[in-house]
C-alpha atoms as one frame of an Amber mdcrd trajectory, in Angstrom:
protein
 -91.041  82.116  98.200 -90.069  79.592  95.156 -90.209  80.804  91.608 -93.603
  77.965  91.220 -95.387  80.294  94.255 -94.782  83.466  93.097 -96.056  82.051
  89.123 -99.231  80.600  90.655 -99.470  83.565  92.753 -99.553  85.801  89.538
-101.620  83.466  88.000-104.307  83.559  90.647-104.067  87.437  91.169-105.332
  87.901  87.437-106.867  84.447  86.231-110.331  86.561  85.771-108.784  89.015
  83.831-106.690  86.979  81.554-110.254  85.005  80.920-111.955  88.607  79.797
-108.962  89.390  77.526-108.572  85.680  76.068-112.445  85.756  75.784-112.449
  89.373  73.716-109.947  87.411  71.428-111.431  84.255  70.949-115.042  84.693
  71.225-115.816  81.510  73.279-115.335  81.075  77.059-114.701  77.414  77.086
-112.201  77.992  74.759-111.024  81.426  76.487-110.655  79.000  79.156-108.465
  76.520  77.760-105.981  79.088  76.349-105.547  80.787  79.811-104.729  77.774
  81.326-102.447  76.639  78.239-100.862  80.059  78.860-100.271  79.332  82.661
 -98.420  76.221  82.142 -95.955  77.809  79.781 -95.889  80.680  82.284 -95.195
  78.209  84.885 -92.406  76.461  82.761 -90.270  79.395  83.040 -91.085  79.719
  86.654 -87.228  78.903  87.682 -86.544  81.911  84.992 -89.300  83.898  86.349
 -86.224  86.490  88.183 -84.663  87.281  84.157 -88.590  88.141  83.490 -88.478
  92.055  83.550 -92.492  91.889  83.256 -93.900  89.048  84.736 -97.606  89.843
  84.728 -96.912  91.369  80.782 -95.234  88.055  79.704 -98.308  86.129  80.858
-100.887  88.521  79.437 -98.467  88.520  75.664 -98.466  84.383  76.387-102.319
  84.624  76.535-102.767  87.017  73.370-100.674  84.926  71.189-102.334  82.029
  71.973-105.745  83.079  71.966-104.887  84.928  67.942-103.421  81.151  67.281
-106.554  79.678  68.371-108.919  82.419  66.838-106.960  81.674  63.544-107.344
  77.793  63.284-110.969  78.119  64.183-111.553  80.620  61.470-109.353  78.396
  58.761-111.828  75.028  60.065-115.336  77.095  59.951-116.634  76.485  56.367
-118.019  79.148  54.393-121.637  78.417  53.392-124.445  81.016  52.994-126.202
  78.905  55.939-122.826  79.519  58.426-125.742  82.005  60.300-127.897  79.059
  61.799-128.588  78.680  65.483-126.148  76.412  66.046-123.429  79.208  64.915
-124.686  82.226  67.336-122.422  82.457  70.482-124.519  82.226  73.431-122.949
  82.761  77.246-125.152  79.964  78.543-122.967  77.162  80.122-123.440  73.649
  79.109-124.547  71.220  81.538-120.569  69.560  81.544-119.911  73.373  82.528
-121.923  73.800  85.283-121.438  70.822  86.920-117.694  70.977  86.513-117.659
  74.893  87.867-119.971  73.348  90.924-117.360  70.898  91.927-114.573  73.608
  91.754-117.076  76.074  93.908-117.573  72.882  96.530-113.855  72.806  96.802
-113.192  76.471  96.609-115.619  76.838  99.678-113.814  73.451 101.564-110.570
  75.187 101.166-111.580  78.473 102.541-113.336  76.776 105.192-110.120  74.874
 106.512-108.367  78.532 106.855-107.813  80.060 109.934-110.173  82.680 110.963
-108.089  85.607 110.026-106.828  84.442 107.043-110.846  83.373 106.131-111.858
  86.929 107.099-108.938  88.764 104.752-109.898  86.506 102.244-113.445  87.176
 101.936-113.175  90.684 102.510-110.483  91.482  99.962-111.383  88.698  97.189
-115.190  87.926  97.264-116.280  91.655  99.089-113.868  93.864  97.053-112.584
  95.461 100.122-109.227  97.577 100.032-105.876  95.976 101.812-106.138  99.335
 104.108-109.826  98.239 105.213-108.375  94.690 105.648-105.305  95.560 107.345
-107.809  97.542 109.832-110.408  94.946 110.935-107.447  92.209 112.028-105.513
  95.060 113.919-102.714  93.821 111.541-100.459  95.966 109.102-101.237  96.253
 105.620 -98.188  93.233 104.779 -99.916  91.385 106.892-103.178  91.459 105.482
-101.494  90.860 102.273 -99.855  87.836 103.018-103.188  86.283 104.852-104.427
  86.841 101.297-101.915  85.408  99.380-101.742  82.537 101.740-105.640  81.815
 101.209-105.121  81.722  97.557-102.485  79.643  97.725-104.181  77.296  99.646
-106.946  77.366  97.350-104.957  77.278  94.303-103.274  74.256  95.338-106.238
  72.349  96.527-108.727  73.347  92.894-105.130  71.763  91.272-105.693  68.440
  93.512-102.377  69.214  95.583-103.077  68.506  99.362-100.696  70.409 101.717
């Protein structure tokens, strides 16, 4: 496997919780967003390094937290300071805006394409160890395959999705 697989592998393994810890920091999922993915492609950068990295998964999550305190920062230095900063328009709020949902609709449509173009068992170990929680074990023991097996049926499905919710076609 190339250093770029085993980067976006990472990447895809944890992308939910690097949002939750970029989004503790930050305060803002759109923005908790955009430094998670900022963080990936310097993660990615190092990719042919990614061997000399003694902590792969900690180098991402330190990449995240010092860009997410950089970002918290130089919002905090532009927000003025008036006794009205406590309007409406100031309170966080988790609902999505309309760009939002229609972009996170179009990477769902393609999320569910891409799943649909696996082959059965790698569909099955998919949805049963990404979108049903289910162990490797419990995988591994509905396809009558070992527990590496199931493991790499995974990995290949999020590969595949990876690549196609990043435009590549295989």
């Amino acid at each position: 496997m190339s250093p770029s697989d085993t980067s976006l592998t990472l990447y895809m393994e944890h992308r939910g919780d690097l949002l939750k810890y970029a989004s503790r920091i930050v305060r803002d999922e759109a923005a908790a967003e955009d430094v998670v993915q900022e963080a990936y492609l310097r993660f990615s950068a190092r990719s042919g390094q990614i061997g000399e990295i003694n902590q792969p998964l900690g180098y991402l999550y330190r990449i995240v937290r010092n860009l997410a305190l950089d970002w918290a920062s130089r919002a905090s230095a532009q927000a003025p300071i008036t006794a009205s900063s406590t309007t409406i328009e100031s309170v966080p709020h988790d609902a999505p805006s309309a760009e939002q949902v229609l972009y996170y609709r179009d990477e769902l449509r393609i999320l569910g394409e891409a799943v649909a173009e696996l082959p059965e068992r790698t569909r099955i170990a998919f949805r049963m160890y990404k979108l049903e929680g289910r162990s490797l074990q419990e995988v591994a023991a509905r396809l009558n395959v070992s527990v590496v097996r199931a493991h790499q049926l995974v990995k290949e499905a999020a590969l595949h999705a990876a690549r196609r919710l990043c435009g590549d076609e295989d």
